[in-house]
C-alpha positions as CSV (number, residue, x, y, z in Angstrom):
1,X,-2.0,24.0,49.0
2,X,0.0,21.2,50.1
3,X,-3.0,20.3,52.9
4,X,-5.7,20.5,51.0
5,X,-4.0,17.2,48.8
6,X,-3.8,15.6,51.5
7,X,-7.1,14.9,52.9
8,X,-7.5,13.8,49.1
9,X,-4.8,11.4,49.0
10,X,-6.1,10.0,52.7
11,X,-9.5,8.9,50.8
12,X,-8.3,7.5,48.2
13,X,-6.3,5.2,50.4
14,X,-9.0,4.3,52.5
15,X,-10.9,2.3,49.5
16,X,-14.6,1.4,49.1
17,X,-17.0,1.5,51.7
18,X,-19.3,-1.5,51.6
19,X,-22.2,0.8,49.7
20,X,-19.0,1.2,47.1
21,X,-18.5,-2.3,46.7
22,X,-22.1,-3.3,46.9
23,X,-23.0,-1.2,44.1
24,X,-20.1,-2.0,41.6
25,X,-20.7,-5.9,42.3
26,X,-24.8,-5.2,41.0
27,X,-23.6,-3.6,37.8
28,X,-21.4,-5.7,37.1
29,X,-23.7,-8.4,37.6
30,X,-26.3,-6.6,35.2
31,X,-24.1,-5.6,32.6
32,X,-22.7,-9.5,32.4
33,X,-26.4,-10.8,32.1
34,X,-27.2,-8.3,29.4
35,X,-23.6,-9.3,27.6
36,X,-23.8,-13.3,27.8
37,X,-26.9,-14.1,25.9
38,X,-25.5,-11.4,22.7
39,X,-21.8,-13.0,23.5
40,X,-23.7,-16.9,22.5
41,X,-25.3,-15.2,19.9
42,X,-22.4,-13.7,18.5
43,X,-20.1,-16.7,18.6
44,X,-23.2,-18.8,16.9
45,X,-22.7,-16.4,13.8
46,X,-19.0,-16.3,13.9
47,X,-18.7,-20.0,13.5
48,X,-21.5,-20.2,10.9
49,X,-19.8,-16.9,8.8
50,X,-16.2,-18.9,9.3
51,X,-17.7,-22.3,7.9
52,X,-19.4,-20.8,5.1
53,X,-16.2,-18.6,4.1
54,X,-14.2,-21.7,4.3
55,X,-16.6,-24.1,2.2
56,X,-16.4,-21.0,-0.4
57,X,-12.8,-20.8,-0.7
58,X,-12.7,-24.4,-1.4
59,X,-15.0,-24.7,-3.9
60,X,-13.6,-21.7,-5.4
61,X,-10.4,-24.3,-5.3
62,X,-11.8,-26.7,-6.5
63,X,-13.1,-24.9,-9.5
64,X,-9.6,-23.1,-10.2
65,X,-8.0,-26.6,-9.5
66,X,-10.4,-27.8,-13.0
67,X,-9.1,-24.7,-14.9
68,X,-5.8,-24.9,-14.6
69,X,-5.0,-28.4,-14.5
70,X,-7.2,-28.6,-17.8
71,X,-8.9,-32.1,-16.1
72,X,-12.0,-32.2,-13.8
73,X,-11.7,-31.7,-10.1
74,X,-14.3,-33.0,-7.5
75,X,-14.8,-32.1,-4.1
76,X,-16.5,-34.4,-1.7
77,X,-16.9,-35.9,1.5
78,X,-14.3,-39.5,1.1
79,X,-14.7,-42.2,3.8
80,X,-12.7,-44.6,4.8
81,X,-12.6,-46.4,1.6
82,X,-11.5,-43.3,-0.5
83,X,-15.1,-43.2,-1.8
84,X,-17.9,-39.9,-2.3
85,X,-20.4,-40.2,0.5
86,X,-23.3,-37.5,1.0
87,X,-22.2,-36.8,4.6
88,X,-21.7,-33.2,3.5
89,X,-21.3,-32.3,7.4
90,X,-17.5,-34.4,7.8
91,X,-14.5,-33.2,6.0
92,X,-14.5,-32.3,2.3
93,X,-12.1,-33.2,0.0
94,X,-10.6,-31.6,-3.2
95,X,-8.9,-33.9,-5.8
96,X,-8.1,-33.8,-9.5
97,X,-9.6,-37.0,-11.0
98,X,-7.0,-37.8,-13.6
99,X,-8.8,-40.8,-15.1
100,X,-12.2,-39.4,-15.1
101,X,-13.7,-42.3,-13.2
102,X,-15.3,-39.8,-10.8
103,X,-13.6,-41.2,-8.0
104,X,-10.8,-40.9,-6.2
105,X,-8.3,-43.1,-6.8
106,X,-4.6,-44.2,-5.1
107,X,-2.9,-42.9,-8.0
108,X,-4.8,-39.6,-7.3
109,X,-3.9,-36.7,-4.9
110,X,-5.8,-35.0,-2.2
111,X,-5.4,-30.7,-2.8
112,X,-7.2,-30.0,0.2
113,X,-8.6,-30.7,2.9
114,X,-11.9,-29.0,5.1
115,X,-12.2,-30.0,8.8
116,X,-15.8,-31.4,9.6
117,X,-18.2,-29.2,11.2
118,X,-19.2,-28.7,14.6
119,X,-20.8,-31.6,15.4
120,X,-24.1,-30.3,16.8
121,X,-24.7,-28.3,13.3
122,X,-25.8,-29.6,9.9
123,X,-24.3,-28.7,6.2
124,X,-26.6,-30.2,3.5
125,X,-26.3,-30.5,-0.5
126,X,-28.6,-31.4,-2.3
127,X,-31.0,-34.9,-1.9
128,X,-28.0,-38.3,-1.8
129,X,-25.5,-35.7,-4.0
130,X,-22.3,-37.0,-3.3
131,X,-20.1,-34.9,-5.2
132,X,-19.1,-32.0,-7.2
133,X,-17.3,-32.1,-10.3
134,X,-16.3,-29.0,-11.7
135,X,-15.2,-29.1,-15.7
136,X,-11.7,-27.7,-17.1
137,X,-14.1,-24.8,-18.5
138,X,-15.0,-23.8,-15.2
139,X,-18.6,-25.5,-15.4
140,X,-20.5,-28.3,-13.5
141,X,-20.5,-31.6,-15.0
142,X,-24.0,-33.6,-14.3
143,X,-25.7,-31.1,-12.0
144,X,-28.2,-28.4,-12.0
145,X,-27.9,-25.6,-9.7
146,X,-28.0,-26.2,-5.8
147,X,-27.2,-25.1,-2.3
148,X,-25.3,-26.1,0.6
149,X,-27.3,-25.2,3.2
150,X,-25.5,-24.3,7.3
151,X,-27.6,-24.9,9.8
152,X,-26.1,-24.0,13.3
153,X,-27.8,-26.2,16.4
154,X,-30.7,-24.5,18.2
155,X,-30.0,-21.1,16.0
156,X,-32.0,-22.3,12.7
157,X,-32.7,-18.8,12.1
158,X,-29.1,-18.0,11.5
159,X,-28.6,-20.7,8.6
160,X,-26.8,-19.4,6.1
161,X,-26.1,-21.0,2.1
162,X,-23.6,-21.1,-1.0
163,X,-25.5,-21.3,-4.2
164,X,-23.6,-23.4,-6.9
165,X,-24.9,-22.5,-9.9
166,X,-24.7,-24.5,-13.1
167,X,-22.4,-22.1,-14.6
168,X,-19.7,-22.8,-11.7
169,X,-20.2,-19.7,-10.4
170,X,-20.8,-18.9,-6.5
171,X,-23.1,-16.8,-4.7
172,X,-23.6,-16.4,-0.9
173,X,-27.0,-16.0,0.6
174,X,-28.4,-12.9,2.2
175,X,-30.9,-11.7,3.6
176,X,-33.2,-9.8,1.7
177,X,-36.1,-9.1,2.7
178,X,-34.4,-7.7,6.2
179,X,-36.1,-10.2,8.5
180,X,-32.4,-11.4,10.2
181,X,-32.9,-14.5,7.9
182,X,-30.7,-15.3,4.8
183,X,-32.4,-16.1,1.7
184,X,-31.3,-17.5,-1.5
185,X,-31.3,-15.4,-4.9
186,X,-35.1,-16.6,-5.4
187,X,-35.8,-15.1,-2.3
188,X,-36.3,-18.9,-0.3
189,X,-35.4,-19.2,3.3
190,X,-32.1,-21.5,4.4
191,X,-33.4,-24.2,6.1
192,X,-31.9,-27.6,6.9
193,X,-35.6,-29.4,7.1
Protein backbone atom coordinates (compact mmCIF):
# COMPACT_ATOMS: atom_id res chain seq x y z
CA UNK A 1 0.00 0.00 0.00
CA UNK A 2 2.72 2.13 1.17
CA UNK A 3 4.13 2.24 -2.77
CA UNK A 4 1.32 2.94 -4.39
CA UNK A 5 1.15 6.55 -2.16
CA UNK A 6 4.04 7.20 -3.25
CA UNK A 7 4.11 7.72 -6.82
CA UNK A 8 1.08 9.94 -5.68
CA UNK A 9 2.83 12.09 -3.41
CA UNK A 10 5.90 12.36 -6.16
CA UNK A 11 3.25 14.21 -8.61
CA UNK A 12 1.99 16.29 -6.48
CA UNK A 13 5.34 17.58 -5.74
CA UNK A 14 6.38 17.97 -9.07
CA UNK A 15 3.64 20.98 -9.78
CA UNK A 16 2.05 22.19 -13.01
CA UNK A 17 3.28 21.54 -16.27
CA UNK A 18 3.22 24.54 -18.48
CA UNK A 19 -0.37 23.21 -20.19
CA UNK A 20 -1.43 23.38 -16.18
CA UNK A 21 -0.40 26.76 -15.85
CA UNK A 22 -1.45 27.92 -19.23
CA UNK A 23 -4.83 26.82 -18.75
CA UNK A 24 -5.51 28.20 -15.17
CA UNK A 25 -3.99 31.75 -16.22
CA UNK A 26 -6.94 31.78 -19.38
CA UNK A 27 -9.71 31.15 -16.80
CA UNK A 28 -8.73 33.25 -14.74
CA UNK A 29 -8.43 35.78 -17.21
CA UNK A 30 -12.13 35.07 -18.45
CA UNK A 31 -13.71 34.77 -15.25
CA UNK A 32 -12.06 38.42 -14.26
CA UNK A 33 -13.45 39.95 -17.48
CA UNK A 34 -16.87 38.51 -16.97
CA UNK A 35 -16.64 39.83 -12.97
CA UNK A 36 -15.23 43.54 -13.55
CA UNK A 37 -17.95 45.14 -15.64
CA UNK A 38 -20.91 43.46 -12.87
CA UNK A 39 -18.22 44.45 -9.94
CA UNK A 40 -18.62 48.58 -11.49
CA UNK A 41 -22.04 47.85 -11.79
CA UNK A 42 -22.48 46.72 -8.47
CA UNK A 43 -20.56 49.36 -6.60
CA UNK A 44 -22.61 52.09 -8.89
CA UNK A 45 -25.85 50.76 -6.95
CA UNK A 46 -24.25 50.32 -3.65
CA UNK A 47 -23.31 53.94 -3.44
CA UNK A 48 -26.61 55.23 -4.95
CA UNK A 49 -28.75 52.62 -2.33
CA UNK A 50 -26.18 54.04 0.58
CA UNK A 51 -26.91 57.85 -0.40
CA UNK A 52 -30.54 57.39 -0.66
CA UNK A 53 -30.75 55.43 2.76
CA UNK A 54 -28.75 58.16 4.33
CA UNK A 55 -30.82 61.27 2.80
CA UNK A 56 -33.92 59.12 4.31
CA UNK A 57 -32.76 58.76 7.72
CA UNK A 58 -32.18 62.34 7.82
CA UNK A 59 -35.14 63.60 6.77
CA UNK A 60 -36.85 61.11 8.85
CA UNK A 61 -34.66 63.38 11.51
CA UNK A 62 -35.45 66.14 10.63
CA UNK A 63 -39.14 65.42 10.79
CA UNK A 64 -38.79 63.72 14.35
CA UNK A 65 -36.50 66.62 15.28
CA UNK A 66 -40.08 69.04 14.50
CA UNK A 67 -42.15 66.63 16.59
CA UNK A 68 -40.48 66.54 19.55
CA UNK A 69 -38.99 69.69 19.94
CA UNK A 70 -42.61 71.14 19.29
CA UNK A 71 -40.77 73.99 16.85
CA UNK A 72 -40.01 73.57 13.09
CA UNK A 73 -36.92 71.95 11.88
CA UNK A 74 -35.31 72.53 8.32
CA UNK A 75 -32.90 70.62 6.51
CA UNK A 76 -30.87 72.19 3.89
CA UNK A 77 -27.73 72.69 2.07
CA UNK A 78 -25.91 76.03 4.34
CA UNK A 79 -22.95 77.75 2.64
CA UNK A 80 -20.45 79.50 3.95
CA UNK A 81 -22.61 82.23 5.23
CA UNK A 82 -24.96 79.90 7.25
CA UNK A 83 -27.62 80.52 4.53
CA UNK A 84 -30.16 77.74 2.43
CA UNK A 85 -28.77 77.31 -1.01
CA UNK A 86 -30.32 74.85 -3.63
CA UNK A 87 -27.01 72.93 -4.15
CA UNK A 88 -28.96 69.81 -2.96
CA UNK A 89 -25.69 67.73 -4.17
CA UNK A 90 -23.07 69.33 -0.99
CA UNK A 91 -23.78 68.54 2.56
CA UNK A 92 -27.29 68.87 4.16
CA UNK A 93 -27.97 70.19 7.25
CA UNK A 94 -30.61 69.60 10.01
CA UNK A 95 -31.39 72.51 12.45
CA UNK A 96 -34.24 73.52 14.74
CA UNK A 97 -35.19 77.14 13.74
CA UNK A 98 -35.99 78.50 17.12
CA UNK A 99 -37.17 81.91 15.94
CA UNK A 100 -38.98 80.81 12.98
CA UNK A 101 -37.02 83.10 10.53
CA UNK A 102 -36.39 80.13 8.28
CA UNK A 103 -32.84 80.40 8.63
CA UNK A 104 -30.33 79.38 10.42
CA UNK A 105 -29.09 81.46 12.76
CA UNK A 106 -25.76 81.68 15.34
CA UNK A 107 -27.92 81.28 18.23
CA UNK A 108 -29.22 78.05 16.44
CA UNK A 109 -27.71 74.51 16.45
CA UNK A 110 -26.68 72.14 13.71
CA UNK A 111 -28.43 68.21 14.61
CA UNK A 112 -26.83 66.74 11.80
CA UNK A 113 -24.79 66.67 9.35
CA UNK A 114 -24.83 64.62 5.51
CA UNK A 115 -21.50 64.45 3.73
CA UNK A 116 -21.82 65.77 0.04
CA UNK A 117 -22.18 63.38 -2.65
CA UNK A 118 -19.83 61.86 -4.96
CA UNK A 119 -18.90 64.48 -6.94
CA UNK A 120 -19.47 63.06 -10.40
CA UNK A 121 -23.33 62.39 -9.35
CA UNK A 122 -26.25 64.70 -9.09
CA UNK A 123 -29.10 64.88 -6.11
CA UNK A 124 -31.92 67.39 -7.23
CA UNK A 125 -35.10 68.83 -5.28
CA UNK A 126 -37.34 70.43 -6.74
CA UNK A 127 -36.77 73.82 -9.30
CA UNK A 128 -34.47 76.75 -6.83
CA UNK A 129 -36.10 74.81 -3.48
CA UNK A 130 -33.78 75.58 -0.90
CA UNK A 131 -35.12 74.07 1.99
CA UNK A 132 -37.39 71.84 3.86
CA UNK A 133 -39.20 72.79 6.82
CA UNK A 134 -41.06 70.21 8.54
CA UNK A 135 -43.96 71.56 11.12
CA UNK A 136 -44.15 70.40 15.00
CA UNK A 137 -47.29 68.30 13.57
CA UNK A 138 -45.13 66.37 11.43
CA UNK A 139 -46.24 68.31 8.20
CA UNK A 140 -44.51 70.48 5.51
CA UNK A 141 -44.70 74.04 5.88
CA UNK A 142 -44.98 75.99 2.31
CA UNK A 143 -44.48 73.04 -0.09
CA UNK A 144 -46.37 70.60 -2.12
CA UNK A 145 -45.10 67.21 -2.63
CA UNK A 146 -41.65 66.59 -4.37
CA UNK A 147 -38.68 64.37 -5.01
CA UNK A 148 -35.16 64.30 -4.58
CA UNK A 149 -34.01 62.73 -7.36
CA UNK A 150 -29.99 60.52 -7.36
CA UNK A 151 -28.56 60.39 -10.39
CA UNK A 152 -25.23 58.31 -10.36
CA UNK A 153 -22.56 59.59 -13.33
CA UNK A 154 -22.76 57.64 -16.59
CA UNK A 155 -25.44 55.03 -14.88
CA UNK A 156 -28.67 57.40 -15.39
CA UNK A 157 -30.58 54.31 -15.56
CA UNK A 158 -29.88 53.47 -11.96
CA UNK A 159 -31.32 56.91 -10.48
CA UNK A 160 -33.11 56.36 -7.79
CA UNK A 161 -35.75 59.06 -5.62
CA UNK A 162 -37.37 59.98 -2.01
CA UNK A 163 -40.81 61.24 -2.48
CA UNK A 164 -41.70 63.96 0.31
CA UNK A 165 -45.10 64.21 0.33
CA UNK A 166 -47.06 67.04 1.73
CA UNK A 167 -48.18 65.08 4.63
CA UNK A 168 -44.36 64.59 5.76
CA UNK A 169 -44.43 61.28 5.01
CA UNK A 170 -41.64 59.36 2.99
CA UNK A 171 -41.70 57.03 0.29
CA UNK A 172 -38.79 55.45 -1.71
CA UNK A 173 -38.99 54.84 -5.49
CA UNK A 174 -39.20 51.55 -7.10
CA UNK A 175 -39.35 50.14 -9.95
CA UNK A 176 -42.59 49.09 -11.05
CA UNK A 177 -43.16 48.32 -14.08
CA UNK A 178 -39.89 45.74 -13.93
CA UNK A 179 -37.82 47.60 -16.59
CA UNK A 180 -34.51 47.89 -13.99
CA UNK A 181 -35.62 51.58 -13.74
CA UNK A 182 -37.20 53.17 -10.51
CA UNK A 183 -40.23 55.02 -10.85
CA UNK A 184 -42.06 57.27 -8.61
CA UNK A 185 -45.63 56.33 -7.02
CA UNK A 186 -47.27 57.92 -10.37
CA UNK A 187 -45.35 55.57 -12.22
CA UNK A 188 -42.72 58.54 -13.72
CA UNK A 189 -39.13 57.68 -14.45
CA UNK A 190 -36.17 59.26 -12.02
CA UNK A 191 -34.33 61.40 -14.09
CA UNK A 192 -31.96 64.22 -13.24
CA UNK A 193 -32.76 66.11 -16.76
Amino acid sequence: MLKLIQPAIHVIIEGFTLIELMVSVSITSILIAIAVPNFDTFLVQLRVDNEISQLHRMLLITRNAAINSGQNAIVCPLNNQSECTSQWNKSLSVFIDVNNNKEFDANEKVIRIKAQINTDDELVYGKGRTKITYQPTGQLSGLANGTFRYCPNNHKEMSRGIIVARSGRLYQSSDIDNDGRDENRRGKEISCD
